[in-house]
VOKOL-765874 format. One record per residue: residue in three letters; z, y, x of N, C-alpha, C in turn; residue number from 1. Coordinates in steps of 0.001 Angstrom, whole numbers, plus 500000, padded with zeros to 6 digits. Layout:
N
 code    n_z    n_y    n_x   ca_z   ca_y   ca_x    c_z    c_y    c_x pos
  ALA      Z      Y      X      Z      Y      X      Z      Y      X NUM
...
***
This chain:
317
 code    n_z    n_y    n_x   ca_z   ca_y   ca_x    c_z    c_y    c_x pos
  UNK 443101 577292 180583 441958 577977 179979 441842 577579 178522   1
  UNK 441308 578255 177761 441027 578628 175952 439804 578031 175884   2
  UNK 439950 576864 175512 438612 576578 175164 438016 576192 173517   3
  UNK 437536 576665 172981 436899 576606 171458 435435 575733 171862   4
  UNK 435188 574840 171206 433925 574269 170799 433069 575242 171289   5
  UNK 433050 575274 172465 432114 576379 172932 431770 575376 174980   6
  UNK 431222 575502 175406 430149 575310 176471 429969 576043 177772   7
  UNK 429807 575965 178923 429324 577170 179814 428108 577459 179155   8
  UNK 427701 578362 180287 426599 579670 180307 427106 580742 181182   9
  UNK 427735 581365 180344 427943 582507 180692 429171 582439 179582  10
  UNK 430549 582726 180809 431649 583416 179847 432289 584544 179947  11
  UNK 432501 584694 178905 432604 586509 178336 434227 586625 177657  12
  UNK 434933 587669 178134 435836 588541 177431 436237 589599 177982  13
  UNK 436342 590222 176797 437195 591829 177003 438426 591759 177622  14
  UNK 439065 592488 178592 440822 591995 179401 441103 593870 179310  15
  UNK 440521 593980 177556 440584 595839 177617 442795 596230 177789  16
  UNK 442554 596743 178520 444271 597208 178388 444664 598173 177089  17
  UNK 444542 599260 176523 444481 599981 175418 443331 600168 174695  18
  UNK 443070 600311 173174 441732 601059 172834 442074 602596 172763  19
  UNK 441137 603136 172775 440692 604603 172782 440788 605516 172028  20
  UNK 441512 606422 171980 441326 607297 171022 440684 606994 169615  21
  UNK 440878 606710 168565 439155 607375 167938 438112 606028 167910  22
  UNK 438573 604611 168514 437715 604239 168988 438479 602782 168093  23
  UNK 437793 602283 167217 438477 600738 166248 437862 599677 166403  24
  UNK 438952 598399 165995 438851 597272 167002 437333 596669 167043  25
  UNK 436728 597450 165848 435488 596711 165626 434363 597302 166794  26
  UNK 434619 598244 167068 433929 599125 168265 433759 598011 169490  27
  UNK 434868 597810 169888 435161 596964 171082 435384 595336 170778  28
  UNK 435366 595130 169653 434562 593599 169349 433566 593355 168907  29
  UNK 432677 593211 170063 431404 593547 170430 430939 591448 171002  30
  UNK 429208 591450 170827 429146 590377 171168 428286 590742 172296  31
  UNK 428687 590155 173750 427841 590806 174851 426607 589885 175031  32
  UNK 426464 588926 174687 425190 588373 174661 423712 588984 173460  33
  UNK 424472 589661 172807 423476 590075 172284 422445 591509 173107  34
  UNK 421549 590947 173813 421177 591758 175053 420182 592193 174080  35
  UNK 420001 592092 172982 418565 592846 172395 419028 594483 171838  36
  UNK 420154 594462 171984 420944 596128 172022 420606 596833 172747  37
  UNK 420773 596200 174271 420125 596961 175506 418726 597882 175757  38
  UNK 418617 598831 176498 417544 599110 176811 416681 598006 177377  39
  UNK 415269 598335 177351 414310 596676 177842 413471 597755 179021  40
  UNK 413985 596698 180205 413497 597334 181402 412781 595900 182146  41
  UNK 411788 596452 182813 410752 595728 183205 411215 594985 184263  42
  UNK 411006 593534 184701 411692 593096 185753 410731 594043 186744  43
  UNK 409788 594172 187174 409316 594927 188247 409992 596051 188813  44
  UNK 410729 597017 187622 411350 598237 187295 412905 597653 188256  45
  UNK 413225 596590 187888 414573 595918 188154 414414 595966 189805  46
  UNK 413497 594765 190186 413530 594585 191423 412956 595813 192731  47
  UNK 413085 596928 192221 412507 598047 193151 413918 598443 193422  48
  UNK 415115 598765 192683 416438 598870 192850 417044 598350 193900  49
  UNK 417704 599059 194775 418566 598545 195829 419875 598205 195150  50
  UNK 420231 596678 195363 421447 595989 194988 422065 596129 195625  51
  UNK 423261 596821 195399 424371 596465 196824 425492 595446 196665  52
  UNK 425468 594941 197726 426378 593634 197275 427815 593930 197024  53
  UNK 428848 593593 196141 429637 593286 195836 430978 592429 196627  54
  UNK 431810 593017 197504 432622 592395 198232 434147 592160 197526  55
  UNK 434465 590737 197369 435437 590283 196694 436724 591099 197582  56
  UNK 436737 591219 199228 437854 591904 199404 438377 593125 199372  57
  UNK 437280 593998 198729 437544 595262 198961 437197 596022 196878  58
  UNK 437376 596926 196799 436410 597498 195356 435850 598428 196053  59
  UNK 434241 598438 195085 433635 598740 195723 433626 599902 194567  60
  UNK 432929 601042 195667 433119 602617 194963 431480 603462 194869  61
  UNK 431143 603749 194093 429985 604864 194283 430155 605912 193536  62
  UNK 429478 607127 193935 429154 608710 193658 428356 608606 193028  63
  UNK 427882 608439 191775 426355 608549 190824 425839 609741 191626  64
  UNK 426332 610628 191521 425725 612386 191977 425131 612581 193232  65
  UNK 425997 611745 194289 425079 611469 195554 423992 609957 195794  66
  UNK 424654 609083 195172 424327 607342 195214 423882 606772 194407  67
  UNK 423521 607567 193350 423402 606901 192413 421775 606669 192268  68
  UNK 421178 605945 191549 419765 605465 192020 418735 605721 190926  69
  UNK 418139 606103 190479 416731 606061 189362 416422 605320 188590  70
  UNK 416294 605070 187181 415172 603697 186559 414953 604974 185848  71
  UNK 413527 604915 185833 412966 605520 184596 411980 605025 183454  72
  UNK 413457 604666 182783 413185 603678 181717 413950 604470 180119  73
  UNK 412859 604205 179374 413721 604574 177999 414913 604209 177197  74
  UNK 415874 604843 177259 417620 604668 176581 418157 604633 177994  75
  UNK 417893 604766 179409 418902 604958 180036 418699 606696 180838  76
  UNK 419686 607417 180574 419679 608987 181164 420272 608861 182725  77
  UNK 419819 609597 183553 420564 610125 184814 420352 608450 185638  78
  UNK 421066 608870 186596 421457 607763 187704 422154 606500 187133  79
  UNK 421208 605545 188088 422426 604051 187813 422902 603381 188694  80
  UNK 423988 602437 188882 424823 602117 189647 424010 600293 189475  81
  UNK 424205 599728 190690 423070 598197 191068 424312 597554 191920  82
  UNK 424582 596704 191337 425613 595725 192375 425070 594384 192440  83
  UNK 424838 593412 193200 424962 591976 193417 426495 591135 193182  84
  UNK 426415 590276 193035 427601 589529 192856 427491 588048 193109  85
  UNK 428197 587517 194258 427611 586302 194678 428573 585111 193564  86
  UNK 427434 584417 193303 427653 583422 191703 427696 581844 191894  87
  UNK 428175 582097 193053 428600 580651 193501 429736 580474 194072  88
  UNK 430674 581166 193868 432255 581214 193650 433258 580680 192208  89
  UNK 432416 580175 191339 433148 579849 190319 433426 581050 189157  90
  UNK 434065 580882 188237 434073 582453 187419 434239 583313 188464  91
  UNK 434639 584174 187450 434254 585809 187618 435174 586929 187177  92
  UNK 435846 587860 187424 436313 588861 186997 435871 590027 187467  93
  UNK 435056 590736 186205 434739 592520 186987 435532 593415 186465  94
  UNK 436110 593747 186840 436531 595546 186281 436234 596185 186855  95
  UNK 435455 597407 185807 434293 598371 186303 435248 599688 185811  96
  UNK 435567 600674 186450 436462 601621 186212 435701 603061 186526  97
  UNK 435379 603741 185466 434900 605117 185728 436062 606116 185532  98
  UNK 436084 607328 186377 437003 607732 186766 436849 609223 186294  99
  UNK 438153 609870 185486 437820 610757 184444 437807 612544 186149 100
  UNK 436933 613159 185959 437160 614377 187088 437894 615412 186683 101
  UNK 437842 616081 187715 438790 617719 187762 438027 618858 186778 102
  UNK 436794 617942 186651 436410 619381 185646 436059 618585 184379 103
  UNK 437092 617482 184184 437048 617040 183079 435791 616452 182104 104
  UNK 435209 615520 183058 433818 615034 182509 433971 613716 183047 105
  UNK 433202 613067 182295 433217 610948 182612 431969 610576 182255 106
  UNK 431484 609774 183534 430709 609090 182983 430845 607704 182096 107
  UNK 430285 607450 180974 430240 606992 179825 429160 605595 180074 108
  UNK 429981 604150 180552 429668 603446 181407 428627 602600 180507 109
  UNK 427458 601766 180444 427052 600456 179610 427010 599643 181035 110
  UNK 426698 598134 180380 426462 597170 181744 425685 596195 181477 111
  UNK 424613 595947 182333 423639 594951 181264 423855 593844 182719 112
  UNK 424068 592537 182697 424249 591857 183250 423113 590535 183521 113
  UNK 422464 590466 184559 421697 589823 184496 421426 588711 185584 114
  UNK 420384 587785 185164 421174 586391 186340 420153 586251 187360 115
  UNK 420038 585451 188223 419632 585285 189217 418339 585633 189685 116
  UNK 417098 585502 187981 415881 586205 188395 415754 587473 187811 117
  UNK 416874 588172 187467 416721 589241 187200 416576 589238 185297 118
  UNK 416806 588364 184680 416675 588210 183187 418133 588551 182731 119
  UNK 417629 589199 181312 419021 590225 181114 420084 588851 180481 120
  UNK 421154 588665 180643 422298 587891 179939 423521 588369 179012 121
  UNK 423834 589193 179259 424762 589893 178842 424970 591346 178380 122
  UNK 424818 592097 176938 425350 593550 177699 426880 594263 177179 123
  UNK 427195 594873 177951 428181 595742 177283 428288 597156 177181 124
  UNK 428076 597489 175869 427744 598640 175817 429090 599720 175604 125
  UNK 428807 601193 176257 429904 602247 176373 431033 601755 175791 126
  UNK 431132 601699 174678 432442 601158 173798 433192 600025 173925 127
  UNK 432733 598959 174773 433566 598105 175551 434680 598603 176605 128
  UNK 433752 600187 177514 434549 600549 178255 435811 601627 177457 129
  UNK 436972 601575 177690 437850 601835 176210 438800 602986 177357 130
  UNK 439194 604427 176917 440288 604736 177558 441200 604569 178043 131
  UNK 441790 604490 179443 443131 604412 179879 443582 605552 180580 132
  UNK 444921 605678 180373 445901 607142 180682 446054 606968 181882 133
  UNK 446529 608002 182621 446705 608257 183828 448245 607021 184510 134
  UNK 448313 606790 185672 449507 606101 186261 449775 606314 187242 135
  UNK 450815 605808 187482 451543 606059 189086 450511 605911 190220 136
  UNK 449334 605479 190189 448448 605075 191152 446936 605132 190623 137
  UNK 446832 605528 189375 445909 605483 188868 445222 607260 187904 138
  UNK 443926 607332 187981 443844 608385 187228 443457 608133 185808 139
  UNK 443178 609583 184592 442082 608829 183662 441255 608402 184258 140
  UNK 440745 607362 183376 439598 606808 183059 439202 605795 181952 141
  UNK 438035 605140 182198 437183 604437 181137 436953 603022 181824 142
  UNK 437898 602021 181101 437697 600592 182139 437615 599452 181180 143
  UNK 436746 598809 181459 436633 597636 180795 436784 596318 181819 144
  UNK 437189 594909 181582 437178 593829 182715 436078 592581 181755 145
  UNK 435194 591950 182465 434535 591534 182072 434722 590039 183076 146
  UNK 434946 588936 181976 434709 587803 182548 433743 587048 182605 147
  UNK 432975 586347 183588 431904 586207 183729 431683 584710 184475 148
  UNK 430689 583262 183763 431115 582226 184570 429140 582130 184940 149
  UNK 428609 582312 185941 427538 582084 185999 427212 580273 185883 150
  UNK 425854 580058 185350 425633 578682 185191 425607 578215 187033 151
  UNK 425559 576557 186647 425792 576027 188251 423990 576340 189235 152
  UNK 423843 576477 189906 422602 576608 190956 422299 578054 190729 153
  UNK 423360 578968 191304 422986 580444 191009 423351 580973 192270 154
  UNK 422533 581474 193497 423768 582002 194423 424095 583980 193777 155
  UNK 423169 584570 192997 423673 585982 192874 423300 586072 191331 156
  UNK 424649 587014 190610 424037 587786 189251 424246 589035 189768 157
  UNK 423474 589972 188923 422874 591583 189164 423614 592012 188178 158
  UNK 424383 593615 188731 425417 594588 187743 424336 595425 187700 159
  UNK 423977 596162 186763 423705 597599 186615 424432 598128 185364 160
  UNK 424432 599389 186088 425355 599996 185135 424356 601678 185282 161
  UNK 424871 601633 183904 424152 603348 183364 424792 603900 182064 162
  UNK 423989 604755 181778 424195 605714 180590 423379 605800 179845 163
  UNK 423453 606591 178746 422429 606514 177590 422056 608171 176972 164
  UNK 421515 608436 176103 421134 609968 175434 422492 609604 174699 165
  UNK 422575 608774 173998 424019 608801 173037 424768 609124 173444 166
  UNK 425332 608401 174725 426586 608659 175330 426931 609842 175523 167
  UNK 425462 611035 176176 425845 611932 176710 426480 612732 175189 168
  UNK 426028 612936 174069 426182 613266 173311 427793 613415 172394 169
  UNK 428549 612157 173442 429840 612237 172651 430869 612089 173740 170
  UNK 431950 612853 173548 433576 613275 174359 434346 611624 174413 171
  UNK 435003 612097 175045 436504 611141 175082 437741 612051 175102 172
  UNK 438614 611323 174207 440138 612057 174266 440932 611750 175090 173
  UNK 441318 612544 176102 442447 612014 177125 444101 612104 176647 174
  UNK 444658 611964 177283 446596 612196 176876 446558 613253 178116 175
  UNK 447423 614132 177252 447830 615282 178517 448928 614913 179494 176
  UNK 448499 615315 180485 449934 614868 181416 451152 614853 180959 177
  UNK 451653 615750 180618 453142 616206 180035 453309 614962 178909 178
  UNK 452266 614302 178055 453014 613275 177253 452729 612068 177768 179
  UNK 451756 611966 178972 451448 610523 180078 453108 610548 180679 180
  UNK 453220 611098 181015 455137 611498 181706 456151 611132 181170 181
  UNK 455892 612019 179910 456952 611641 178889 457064 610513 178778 182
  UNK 455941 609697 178331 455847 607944 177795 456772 607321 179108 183
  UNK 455726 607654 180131 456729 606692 181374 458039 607052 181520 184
  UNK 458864 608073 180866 459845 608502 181875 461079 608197 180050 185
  UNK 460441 607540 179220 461064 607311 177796 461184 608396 177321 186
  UNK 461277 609703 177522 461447 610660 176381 460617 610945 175582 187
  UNK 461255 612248 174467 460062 612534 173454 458813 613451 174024 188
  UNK 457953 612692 172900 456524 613039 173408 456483 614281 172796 189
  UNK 456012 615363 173570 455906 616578 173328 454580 616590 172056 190
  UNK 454569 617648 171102 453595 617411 169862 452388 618714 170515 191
  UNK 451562 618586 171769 450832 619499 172314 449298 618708 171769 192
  UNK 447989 619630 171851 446743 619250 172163 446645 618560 173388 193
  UNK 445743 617214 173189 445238 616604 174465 443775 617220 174209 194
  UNK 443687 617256 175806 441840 617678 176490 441097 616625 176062 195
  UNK 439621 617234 176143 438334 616499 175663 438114 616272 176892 196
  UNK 437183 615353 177790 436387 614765 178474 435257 614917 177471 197
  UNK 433960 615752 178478 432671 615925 178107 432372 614490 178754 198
  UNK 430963 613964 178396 430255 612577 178633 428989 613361 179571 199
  UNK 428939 612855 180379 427541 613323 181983 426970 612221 182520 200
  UNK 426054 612547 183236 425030 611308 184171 425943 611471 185284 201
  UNK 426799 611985 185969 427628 611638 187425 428877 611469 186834 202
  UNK 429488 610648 188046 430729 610448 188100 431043 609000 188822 203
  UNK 432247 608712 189093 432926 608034 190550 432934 606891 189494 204
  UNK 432351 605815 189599 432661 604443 189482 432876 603475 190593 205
  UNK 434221 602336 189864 435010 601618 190662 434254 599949 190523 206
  UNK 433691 599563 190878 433702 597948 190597 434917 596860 191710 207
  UNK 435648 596179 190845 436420 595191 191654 436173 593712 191154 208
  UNK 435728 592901 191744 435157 591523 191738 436064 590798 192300 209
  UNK 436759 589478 191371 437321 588376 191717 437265 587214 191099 210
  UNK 437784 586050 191610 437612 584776 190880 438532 584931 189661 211
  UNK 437850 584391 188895 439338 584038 187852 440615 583032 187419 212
  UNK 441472 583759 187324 443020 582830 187096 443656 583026 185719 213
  UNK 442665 583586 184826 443239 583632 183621 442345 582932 182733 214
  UNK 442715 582965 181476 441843 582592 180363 440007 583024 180485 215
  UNK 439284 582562 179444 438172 583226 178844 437672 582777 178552 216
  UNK 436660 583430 177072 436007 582915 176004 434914 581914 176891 217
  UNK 434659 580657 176135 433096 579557 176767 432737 580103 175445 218
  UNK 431039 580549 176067 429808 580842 175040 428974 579638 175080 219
  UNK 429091 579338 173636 428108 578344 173872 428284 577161 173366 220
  UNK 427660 576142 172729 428005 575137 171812 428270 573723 172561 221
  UNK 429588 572994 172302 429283 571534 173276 428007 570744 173150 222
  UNK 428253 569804 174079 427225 569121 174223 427195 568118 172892 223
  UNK 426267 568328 172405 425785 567099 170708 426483 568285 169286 224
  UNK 426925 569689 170231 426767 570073 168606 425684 570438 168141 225
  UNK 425664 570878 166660 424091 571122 165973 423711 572731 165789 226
  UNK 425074 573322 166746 425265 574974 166680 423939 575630 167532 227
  UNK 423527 576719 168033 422635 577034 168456 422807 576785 169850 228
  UNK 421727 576820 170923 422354 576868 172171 422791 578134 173293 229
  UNK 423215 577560 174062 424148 579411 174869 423163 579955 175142 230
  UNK 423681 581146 175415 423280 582115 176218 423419 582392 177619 231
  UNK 422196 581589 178568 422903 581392 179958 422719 582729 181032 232
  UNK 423317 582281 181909 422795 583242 183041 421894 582167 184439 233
  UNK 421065 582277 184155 420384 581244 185156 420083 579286 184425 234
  UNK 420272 578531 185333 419927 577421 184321 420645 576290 184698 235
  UNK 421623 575888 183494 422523 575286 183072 422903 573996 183944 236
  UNK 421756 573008 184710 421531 571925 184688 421905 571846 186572 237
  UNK 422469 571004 186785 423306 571090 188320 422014 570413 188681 238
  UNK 421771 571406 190411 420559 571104 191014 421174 569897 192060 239
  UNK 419756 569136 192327 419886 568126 193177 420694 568491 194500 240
  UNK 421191 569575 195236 421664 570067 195869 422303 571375 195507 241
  UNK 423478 571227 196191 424492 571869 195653 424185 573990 195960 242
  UNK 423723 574653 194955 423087 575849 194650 422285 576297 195022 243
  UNK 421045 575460 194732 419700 575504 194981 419120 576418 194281 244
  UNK 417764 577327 194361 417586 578238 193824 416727 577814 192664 245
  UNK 417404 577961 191488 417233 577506 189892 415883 578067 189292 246
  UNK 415750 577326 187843 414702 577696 187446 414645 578776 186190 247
  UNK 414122 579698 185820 414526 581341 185255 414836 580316 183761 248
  UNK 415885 580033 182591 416476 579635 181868 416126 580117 180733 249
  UNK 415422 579685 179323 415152 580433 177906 416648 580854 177667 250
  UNK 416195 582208 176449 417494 583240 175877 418200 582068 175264 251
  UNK 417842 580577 174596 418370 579901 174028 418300 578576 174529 252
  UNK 419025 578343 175518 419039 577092 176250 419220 576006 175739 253
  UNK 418891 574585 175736 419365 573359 175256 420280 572942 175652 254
  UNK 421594 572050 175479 422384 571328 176703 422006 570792 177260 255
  UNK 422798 570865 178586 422088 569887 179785 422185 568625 179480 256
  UNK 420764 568302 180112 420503 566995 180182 421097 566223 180939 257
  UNK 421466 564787 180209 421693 563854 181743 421239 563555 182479 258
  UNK 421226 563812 183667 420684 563106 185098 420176 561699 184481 259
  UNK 419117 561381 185274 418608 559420 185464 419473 559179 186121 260
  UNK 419659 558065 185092 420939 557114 185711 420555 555762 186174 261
  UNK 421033 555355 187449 420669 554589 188176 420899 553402 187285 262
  UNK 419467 552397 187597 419376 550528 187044 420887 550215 187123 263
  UNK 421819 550210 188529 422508 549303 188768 423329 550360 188346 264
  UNK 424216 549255 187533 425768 549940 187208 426943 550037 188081 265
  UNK 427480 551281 187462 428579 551749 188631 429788 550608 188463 266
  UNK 430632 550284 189106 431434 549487 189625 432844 550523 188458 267
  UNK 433417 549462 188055 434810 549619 186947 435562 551221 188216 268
  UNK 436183 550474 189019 437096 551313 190152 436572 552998 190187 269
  UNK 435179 552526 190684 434374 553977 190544 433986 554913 189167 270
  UNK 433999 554387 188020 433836 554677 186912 435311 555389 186578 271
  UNK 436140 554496 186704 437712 555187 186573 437853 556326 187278 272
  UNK 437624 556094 188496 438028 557208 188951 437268 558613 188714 273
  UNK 436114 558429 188536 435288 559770 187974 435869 560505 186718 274
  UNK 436285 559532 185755 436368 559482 184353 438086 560235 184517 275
  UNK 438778 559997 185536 440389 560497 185555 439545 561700 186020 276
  UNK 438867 562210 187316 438880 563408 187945 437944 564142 186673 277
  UNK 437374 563508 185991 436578 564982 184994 438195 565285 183829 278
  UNK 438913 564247 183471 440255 564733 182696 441033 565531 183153 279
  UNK 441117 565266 184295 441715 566776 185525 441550 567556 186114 280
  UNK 440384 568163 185789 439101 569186 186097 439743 570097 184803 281
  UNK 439375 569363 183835 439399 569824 182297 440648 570063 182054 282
  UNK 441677 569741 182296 443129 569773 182200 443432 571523 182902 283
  UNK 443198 571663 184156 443557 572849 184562 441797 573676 183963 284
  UNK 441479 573458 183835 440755 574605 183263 439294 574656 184223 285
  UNK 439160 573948 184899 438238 573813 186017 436739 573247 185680 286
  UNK 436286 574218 184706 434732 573436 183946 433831 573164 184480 287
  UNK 433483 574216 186093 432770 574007 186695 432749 572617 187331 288
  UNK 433977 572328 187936 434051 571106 188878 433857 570173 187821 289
  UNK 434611 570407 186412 434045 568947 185599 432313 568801 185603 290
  UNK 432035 569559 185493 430445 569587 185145 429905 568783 186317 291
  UNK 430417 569454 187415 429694 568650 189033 429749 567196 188790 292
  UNK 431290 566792 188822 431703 565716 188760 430638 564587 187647 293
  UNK 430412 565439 186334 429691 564542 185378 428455 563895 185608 294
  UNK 427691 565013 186250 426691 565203 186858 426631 564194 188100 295
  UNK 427468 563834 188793 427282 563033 190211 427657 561722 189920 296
  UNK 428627 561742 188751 429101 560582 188123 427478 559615 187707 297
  UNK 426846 560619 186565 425923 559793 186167 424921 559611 186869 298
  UNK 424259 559931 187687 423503 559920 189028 424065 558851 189911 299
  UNK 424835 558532 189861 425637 557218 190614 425337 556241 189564 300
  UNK 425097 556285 188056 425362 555225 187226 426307 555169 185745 301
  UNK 427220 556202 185635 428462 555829 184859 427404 556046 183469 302
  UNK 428243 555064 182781 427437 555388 181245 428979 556289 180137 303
  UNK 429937 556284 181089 431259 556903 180193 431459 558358 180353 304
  UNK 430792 558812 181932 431174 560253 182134 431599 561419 181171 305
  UNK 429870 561557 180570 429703 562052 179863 430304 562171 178110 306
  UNK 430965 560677 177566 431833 561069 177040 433415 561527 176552 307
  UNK 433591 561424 178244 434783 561922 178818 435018 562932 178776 308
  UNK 433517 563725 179519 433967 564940 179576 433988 565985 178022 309
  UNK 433385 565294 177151 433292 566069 175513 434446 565741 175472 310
  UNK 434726 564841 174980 436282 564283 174636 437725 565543 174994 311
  UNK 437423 565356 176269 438406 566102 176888 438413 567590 176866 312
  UNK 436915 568025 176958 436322 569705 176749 437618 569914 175035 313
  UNK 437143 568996 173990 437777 568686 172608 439039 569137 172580 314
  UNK 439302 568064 173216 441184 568363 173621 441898 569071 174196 315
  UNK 441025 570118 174562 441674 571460 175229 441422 572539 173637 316
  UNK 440953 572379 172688 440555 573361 171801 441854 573803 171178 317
***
């Protein structure tokens, strides 16, 4: 894992496969914590929504046109799509895939991501989701993958996904079959018009949810820098029991605090060994388990944990 002087919270990156037509890098380098972009919807508004949960073994599929559900809230048009996502699995990988139709219309995806009490964390708006051409197994569509590390004591974060008046307002350029073909098959690309995709309130979205095995950006400043603090999803600080239901987290969190550390000091043997397992937590990329580990370390006593684990967070930069 990539780690920059940066922290949990909530981690974020784009895993966009092509950009879009028409569509420049600055479009899609986007900062998703900046949730004050988003439409502002009422938690009351939130929790009337049926969530449907999110199953890591399967992707999960909905019909906006038949399934799709109501907020009637200002900046979002038509039907929206409500997923759960259980946040006590460690990161996160979503790819949310809207799927271009036969009569040539897409829905034009945003995603406001929010944590356990329903407080917004994240958004990504349409232009994250970036064109991809048709494939051997795949149709057009509009897909973005979003990595996602919820803070520790979270068991669910909330997907919604919708549309906007803007969106409806603007096309997407597809590749015509005949030069999707061409590309795969190496010959020359025929010099024809590609079709417009109109932008609508329906259409077939894909969500697929898994742990992650790749890289991704940490939001968020280490512990003792003087940078601002993250942007969490839920609250930062490992509960006395292992994902207890947390307490709702400010837009600008502090670093976690250390646990009280016990009068009696931890024993050399036991200190070592905490102090190797947070270097090998951190080594493969495993922030969560370092964090546990720091956390149980100093609650036992260690007065080194904690600068083990900076140290080492450091030495991955």
């Amino acid at each position: 894992m990539k780690m920059k002087k940066n922290l949990i919270a909530l981690c974020l990156s784009a895993g966009l496969l092509t950009a879009a037509p028409g569509v420049s890098v600055a479009d899609v380098n986007i900062v998703p914590q900046n949730t004050t972009a988003a439409p502002s919807i009422p938690t009351s508004a939130l929790s009337q929504l049926h969530w449907t949960p999110a199953d890591q073994s399967k992707t999960e599929s909905i019909s906006l046109a038949s399934a799709g559900q109501r907020l009637n809230v200002a900046g979002i048009s038509g039907p929206v799509a409500a997923w759960s996502v259980p946040a006590n699995i460690g990161e996160l990988t979503l790819t949310l895939t809207s799927e271009v139709s036969k009569q040539t219309s897409v829905f034009a995806p945003n995603v406001l991501i929010l944590d356990q009490n329903l407080a917004p964390a994240a958004y990504f708006p349409s232009s994250f989701f970036t064109y991809q051409a048709p494939g051997v197994m795949s149709a057009d569509r509009l897909e973005g993958v979003m990595r996602l590390t919820p803070a520790l004591g979270q068991q669910k974060i909330y997907v919604l996904v919708f549309t906007t008046e803007k969106d409806l307002q603007q096309t997407t350029q597809l590749m015509d079959p005949a030069k999707s073909y061409a590309k795969g098959a190496g010959n020359a690309v025929p010099d024809i018009p590609d079709p417009i995709a109109r932008h609508t309130t329906d259409g077939m979205l894909k969500l697929k949810v898994k742990t992650n095995s790749g890289s991704s950006v940490l939001v968020g400043p280490l512990f003792g820098s003087s940078g601002p603090g993250p942007v969490t999803v839920g609250n930062t600080a490992a509960p006395a029991t292992a994902y207890s239901a947390p307490v709702a987290a400010p837009a600008a969190a502090a670093a976690t605090p250390a646990p009280a550390v016990k009068s009696e000091p931890m024993l050399n043997d036991t200190e070592s060994f905490y102090n190797r397992a947070i270097k090998e937590a951190i080594a493969k990329g495993d922030v969560d388990k370092a964090l546990k580990l720091l956390n149980e370390a100093e609650r036992l006593g260690s007065t080194s944990a904690r600068s083990t684990f900076i140290s080492s967070v450091k030495g991955k930069g």
